[in-house]
C-alpha positions as CSV (number, residue, x, y, z in Angstrom):
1,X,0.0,0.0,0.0
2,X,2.6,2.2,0.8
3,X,4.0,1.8,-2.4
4,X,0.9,2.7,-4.0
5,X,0.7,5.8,-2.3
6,X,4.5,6.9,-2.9
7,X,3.7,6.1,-6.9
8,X,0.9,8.3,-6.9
9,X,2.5,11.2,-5.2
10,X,4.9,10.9,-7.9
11,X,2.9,11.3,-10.8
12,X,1.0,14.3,-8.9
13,X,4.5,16.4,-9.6
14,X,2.4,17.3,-13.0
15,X,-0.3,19.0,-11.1
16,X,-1.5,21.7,-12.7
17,X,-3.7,24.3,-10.9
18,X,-6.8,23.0,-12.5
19,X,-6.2,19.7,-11.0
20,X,-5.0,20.9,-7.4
21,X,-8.1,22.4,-7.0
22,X,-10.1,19.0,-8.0
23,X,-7.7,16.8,-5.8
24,X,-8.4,19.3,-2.9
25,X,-12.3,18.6,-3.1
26,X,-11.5,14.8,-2.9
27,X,-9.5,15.4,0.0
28,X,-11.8,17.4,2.3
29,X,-14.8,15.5,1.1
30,X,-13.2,12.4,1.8
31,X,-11.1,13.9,5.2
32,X,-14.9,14.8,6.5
33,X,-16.3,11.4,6.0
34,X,-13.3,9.8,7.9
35,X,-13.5,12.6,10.7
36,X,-17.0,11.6,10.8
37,X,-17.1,7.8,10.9
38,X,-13.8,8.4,13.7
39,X,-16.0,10.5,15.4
40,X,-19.1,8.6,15.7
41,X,-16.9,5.5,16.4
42,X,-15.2,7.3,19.2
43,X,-18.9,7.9,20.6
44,X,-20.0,4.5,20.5
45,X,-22.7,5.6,17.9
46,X,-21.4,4.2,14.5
47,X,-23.6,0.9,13.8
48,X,-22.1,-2.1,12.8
49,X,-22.2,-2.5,8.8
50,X,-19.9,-3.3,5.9
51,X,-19.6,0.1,4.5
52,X,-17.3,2.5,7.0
53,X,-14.9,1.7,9.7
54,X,-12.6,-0.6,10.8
55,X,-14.2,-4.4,8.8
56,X,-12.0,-7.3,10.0
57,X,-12.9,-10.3,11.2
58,X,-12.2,-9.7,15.0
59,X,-14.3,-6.4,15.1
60,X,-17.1,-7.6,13.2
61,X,-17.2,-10.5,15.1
62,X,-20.1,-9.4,17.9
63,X,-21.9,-5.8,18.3
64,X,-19.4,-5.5,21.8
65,X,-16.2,-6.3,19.7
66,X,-17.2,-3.3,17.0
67,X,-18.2,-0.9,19.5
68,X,-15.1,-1.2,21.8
69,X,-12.9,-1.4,18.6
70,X,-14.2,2.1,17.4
71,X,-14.1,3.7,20.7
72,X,-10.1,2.9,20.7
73,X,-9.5,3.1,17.0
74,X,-11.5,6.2,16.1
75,X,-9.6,9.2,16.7
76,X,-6.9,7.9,15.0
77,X,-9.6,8.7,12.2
78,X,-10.4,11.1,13.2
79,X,-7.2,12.5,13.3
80,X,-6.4,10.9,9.6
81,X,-9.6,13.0,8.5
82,X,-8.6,16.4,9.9
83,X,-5.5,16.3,8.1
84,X,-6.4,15.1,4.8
85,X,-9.5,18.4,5.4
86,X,-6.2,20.6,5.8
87,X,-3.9,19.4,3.0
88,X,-7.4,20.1,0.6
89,X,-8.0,23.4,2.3
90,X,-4.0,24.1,1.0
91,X,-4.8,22.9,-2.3
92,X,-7.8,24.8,-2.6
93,X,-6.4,28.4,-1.1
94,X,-2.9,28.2,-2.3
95,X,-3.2,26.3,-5.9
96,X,0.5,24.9,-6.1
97,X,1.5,23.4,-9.2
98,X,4.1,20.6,-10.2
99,X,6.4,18.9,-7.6
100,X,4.7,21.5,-4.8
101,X,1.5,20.0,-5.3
102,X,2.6,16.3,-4.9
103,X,4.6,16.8,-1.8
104,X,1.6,18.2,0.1
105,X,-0.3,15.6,-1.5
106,X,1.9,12.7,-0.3
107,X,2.1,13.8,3.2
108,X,-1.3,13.8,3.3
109,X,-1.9,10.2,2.2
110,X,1.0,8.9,4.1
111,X,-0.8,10.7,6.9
112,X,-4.2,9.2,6.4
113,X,-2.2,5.6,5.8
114,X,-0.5,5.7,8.8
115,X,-3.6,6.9,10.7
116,X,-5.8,3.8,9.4
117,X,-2.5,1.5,10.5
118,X,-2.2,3.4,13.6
119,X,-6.4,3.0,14.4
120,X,-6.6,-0.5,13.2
121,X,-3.9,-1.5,15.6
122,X,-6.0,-0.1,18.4
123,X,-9.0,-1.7,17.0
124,X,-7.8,-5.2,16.6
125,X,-6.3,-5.2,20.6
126,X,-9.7,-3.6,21.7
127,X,-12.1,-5.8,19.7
128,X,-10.2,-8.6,21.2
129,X,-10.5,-7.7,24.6
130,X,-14.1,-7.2,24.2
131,X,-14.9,-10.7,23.6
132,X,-16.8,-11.7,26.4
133,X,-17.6,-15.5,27.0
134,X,-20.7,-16.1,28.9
135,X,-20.8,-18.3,32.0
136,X,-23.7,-20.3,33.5
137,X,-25.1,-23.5,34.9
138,X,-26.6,-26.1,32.2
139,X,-28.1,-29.6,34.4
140,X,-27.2,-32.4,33.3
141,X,-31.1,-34.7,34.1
142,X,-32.4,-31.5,32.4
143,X,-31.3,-32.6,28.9
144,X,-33.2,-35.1,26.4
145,X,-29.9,-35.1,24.7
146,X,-26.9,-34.9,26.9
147,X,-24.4,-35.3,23.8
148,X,-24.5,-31.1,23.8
149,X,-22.2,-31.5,26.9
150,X,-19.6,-33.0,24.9
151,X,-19.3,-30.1,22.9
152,X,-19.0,-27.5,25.9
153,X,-16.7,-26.3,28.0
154,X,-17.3,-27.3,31.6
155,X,-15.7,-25.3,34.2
156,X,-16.8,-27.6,37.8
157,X,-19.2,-29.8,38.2
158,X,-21.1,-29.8,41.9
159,X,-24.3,-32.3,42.8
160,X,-26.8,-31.4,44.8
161,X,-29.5,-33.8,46.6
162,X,-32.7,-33.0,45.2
163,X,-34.8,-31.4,48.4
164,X,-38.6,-30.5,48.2
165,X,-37.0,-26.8,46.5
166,X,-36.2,-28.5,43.7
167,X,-39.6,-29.8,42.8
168,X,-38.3,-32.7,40.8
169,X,-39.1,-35.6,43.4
170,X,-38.5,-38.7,40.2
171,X,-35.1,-37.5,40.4
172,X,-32.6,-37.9,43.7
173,X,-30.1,-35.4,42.5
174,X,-28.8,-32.4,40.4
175,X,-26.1,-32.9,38.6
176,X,-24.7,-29.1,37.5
177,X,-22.3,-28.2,35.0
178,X,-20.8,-24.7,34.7
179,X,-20.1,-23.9,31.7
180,X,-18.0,-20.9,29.1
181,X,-19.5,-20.4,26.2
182,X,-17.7,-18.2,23.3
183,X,-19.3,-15.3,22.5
184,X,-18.8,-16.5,19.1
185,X,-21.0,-19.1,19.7
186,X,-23.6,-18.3,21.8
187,X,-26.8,-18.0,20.1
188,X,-26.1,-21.5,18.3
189,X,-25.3,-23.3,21.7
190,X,-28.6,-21.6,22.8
191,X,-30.6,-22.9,19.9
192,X,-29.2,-26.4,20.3
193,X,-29.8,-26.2,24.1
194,X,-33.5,-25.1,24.1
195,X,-34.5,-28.5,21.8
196,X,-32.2,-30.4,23.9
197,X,-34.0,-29.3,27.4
198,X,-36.7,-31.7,28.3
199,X,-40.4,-30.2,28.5
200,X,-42.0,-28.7,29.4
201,X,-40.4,-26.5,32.7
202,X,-36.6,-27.3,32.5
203,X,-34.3,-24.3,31.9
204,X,-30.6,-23.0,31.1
205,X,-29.0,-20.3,31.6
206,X,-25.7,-18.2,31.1
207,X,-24.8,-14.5,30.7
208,X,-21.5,-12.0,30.6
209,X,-21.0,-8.4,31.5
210,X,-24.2,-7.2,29.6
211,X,-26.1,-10.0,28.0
212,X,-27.9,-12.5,29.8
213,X,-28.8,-15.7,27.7
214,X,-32.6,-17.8,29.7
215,X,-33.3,-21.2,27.7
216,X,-36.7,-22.8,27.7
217,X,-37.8,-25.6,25.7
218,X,-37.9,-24.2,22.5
219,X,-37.4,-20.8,23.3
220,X,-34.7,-18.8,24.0
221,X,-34.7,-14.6,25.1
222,X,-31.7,-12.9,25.2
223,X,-32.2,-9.8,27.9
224,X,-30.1,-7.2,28.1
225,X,-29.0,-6.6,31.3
226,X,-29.3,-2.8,32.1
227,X,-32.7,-3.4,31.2
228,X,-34.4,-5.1,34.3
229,X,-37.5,-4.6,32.8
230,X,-36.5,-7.1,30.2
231,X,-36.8,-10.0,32.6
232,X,-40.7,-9.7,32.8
233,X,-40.9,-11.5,30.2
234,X,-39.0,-14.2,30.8
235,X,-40.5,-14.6,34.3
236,X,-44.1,-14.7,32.7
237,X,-43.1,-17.2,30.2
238,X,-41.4,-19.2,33.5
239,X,-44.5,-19.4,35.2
240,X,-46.6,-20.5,32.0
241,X,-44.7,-23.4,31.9
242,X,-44.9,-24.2,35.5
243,X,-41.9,-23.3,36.7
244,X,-41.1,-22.5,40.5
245,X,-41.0,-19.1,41.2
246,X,-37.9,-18.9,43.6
247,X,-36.4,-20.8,40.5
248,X,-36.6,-17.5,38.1
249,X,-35.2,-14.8,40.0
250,X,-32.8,-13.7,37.0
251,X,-33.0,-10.3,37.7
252,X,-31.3,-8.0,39.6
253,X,-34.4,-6.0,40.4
254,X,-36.0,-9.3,42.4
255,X,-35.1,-9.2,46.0
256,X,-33.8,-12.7,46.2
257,X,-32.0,-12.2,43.0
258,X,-28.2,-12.7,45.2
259,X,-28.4,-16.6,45.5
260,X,-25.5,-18.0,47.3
261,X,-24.4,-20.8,44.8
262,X,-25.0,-18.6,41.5
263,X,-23.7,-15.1,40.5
């Protein structure tokens, strides 16, 4: 790339005024648009899509990875932007001609090259970090299918005697897996675990920092967690299926929601 942009500076040493003042447009149009997208990324605002910003693999890889990758990556556009805006603004007040011309022009592209090196760098290290893995508890007799454990990663496994609270009196214990789920992989491994769960009132569960993952029997919600409210539903749709209350106290807003053997 760098190549590219040191050949093209070179043939700009024929400028003439007619095109200085053309190549100046396409700089501060394009020097906006990158300010822009740098800007909104910096905010957190900039939606994740193919068309502007930082596209690789690790940032598009979940809504978190792309948000945390613009928020470290995007003044680096922003600062790529602001000085291809200037070197156009030179173009278009001072007109130079001939090898003049191309030397302002190729420190502005080498500026907006080692901007997008400089911001993808950051992105690539923040994206990464921002891959959160959800943990939770999947049990074992809950599952029609256990071969789904096979494919998980279980942290600890503890059993617990099955007591008149656990409302399963066919069984005499609980055997409970915690388990790390990618974040990669998440909504599959939910799909797969809500026709694996046995109907109609088994459940899963797993979350990370701001999702929060509730399985049913062939229906999975993801809740966002900063939105209590969220868990309503979930809780109704608990209690259709004739699940114990005490047994859906997701959410932070329920008083019992601090249980001693799950976080």
């Amino acid at each position: 790339m760098l190549v590219v942009v040191l050949t093209s500076a070179m043939a700009l040493e024929s400028l003439s005024e007619g095109d200085s003042i053309a190549v100046g447009v396409v700089l501060v149009a394009f020097g906006l648009i990158e300010a822009l997208v740098g800007e909104l990324g910096r905010r957190g605002r900039l939606p994740r899509q193919h068309w502007a910003g930082f596209r690789l693999p690790s940032t598009m890889s979940s809504d978190e990875a792309w948000q945390a990758a613009h928020m470290a990556g995007g003044l680096a556009l922003v600062v790529a932007g602001v000085t291809a805006v200037a070197g156009g603004v030179a173009l278009l007040a001072f007109r130079p001609e001939g090898g003049v011309a191309g030397a302002l022009v190729t420190i502005v592209l080498l500026a907006l090259l080692g901007g997008v090196i400089w911001g993808g760098w950051r992105a690539i290290r923040a994206a990464r970090g921002a891959v959160m893995p959800y943990a939770g508890v999947v049990i074992e007799e809950s599952l029609g299918d256990t071969s789904i454990l096979q494919e998980l990663k279980i942290t600890s496994t503890r059993i617990e005697p099955v007591t008149e609270r656990h409302r399963t009196p066919w069984l005499k214990q609980w055997t409970l897996h915690e388990v790390e789920i990618p974040d990669d992989q998440v909504d599959e491994v939910a799909e797969r675990l809500s026709r694996a769960l046995e109907p109609p009132n088994w459940h899963a569960d797993f979350k990370n920092e701001r999702y929060h993952y509730v399985v049913f029997p062939g229906e999975v919600f993801k809740i966002e967690r900063r939105n209590p409210g969220e868990y309503e539903q979930v809780v109704a749709h608990g209690l259709s299926l004739g699940v114990p209350a005490h047994q859906l106290d997701f959410s932070p807003a329920i008083e019992q929601w601090e249980r001693p053997d799950n976080s």
